[in-house]
C-alpha positions in Angstrom: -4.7 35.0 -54.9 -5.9 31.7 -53.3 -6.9 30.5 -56.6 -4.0 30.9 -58.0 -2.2 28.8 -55.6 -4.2 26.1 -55.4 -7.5 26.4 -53.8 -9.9 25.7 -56.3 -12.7 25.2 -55.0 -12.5 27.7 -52.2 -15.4 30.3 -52.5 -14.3 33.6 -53.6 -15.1 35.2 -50.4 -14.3 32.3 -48.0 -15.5 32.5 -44.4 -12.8 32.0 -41.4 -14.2 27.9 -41.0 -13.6 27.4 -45.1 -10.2 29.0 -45.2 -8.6 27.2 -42.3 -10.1 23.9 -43.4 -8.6 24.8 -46.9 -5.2 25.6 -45.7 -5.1 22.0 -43.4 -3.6 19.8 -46.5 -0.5 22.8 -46.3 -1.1 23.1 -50.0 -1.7 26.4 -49.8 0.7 27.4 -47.1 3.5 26.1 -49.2 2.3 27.6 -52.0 2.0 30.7 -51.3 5.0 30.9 -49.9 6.7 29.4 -52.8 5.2 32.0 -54.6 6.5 34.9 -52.2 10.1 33.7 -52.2 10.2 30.9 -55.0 11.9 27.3 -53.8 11.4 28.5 -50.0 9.1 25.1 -49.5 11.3 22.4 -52.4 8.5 19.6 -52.1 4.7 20.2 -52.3 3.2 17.1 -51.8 -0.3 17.7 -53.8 -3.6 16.1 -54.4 -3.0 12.0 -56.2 -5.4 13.1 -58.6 -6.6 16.2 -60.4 -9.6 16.5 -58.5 -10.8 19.5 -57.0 -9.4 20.1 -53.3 -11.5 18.0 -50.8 -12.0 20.8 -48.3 -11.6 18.5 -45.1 -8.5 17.5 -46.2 -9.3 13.8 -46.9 -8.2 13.8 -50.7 -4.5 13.3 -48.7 -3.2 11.0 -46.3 -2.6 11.8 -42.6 1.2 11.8 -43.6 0.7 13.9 -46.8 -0.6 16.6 -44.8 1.3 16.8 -42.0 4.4 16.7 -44.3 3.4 19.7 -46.4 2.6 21.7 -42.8 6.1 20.3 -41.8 7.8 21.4 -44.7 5.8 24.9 -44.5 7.1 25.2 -40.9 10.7 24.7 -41.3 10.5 27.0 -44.5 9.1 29.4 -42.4 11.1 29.2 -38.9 14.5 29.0 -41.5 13.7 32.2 -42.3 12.8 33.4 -39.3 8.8 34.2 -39.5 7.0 33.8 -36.4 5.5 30.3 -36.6 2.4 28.5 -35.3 1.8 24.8 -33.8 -0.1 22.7 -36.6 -2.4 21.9 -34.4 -3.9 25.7 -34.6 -5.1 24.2 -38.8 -7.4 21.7 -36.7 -8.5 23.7 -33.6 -8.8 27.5 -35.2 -5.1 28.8 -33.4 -5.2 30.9 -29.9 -6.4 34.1 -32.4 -8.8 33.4 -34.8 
């Protein structure tokens, strides 16, 4: 499924340091969610280009990124899913 939402060039079997780094951009987060309960997240800001997913996140700007986690997070916390700080993208989260 993370293919289908926009992880390109994620490896098929990702490990726990290539996932999280993929889902950093909130891409991913959005889009899966959008495609759990379509229009949860309304704007997806993706990659300027048609490039493949830069898996550090630097094919968006600081403000791209943390507006996609943003709008992930309120999606989320609206309907009232336990959450997480977006911090835990950068530093791995309390639980792996």
């Amino acid at each position: 499924m993370v293919g289908v939402v926009g992880a390109k060039d994620l490896p098929a079997e990702p490990s726990e340091q290539e996932f999280r780094l993929g889902l950093r951009s909130g891409i991913i987060l959005c889009n899966v969610l959008n495609k759990v309960y379509s229009g949860a997240v309304p704007k997806v800001v993706e990659s300027p280009c048609d490039s493949a997913l830069v898996l550090d996140g630097a094919a968006l700007s600081a403000f791209q990124y943390f507006e996609n986690v943003r709008n992930f997070l309120v999606a989320v916390q609206e309907m009232g899913i336990p959450t997480f700080e977006a911090s835990d993208l950068e530093q791995g989260g309390k639980s792996g």
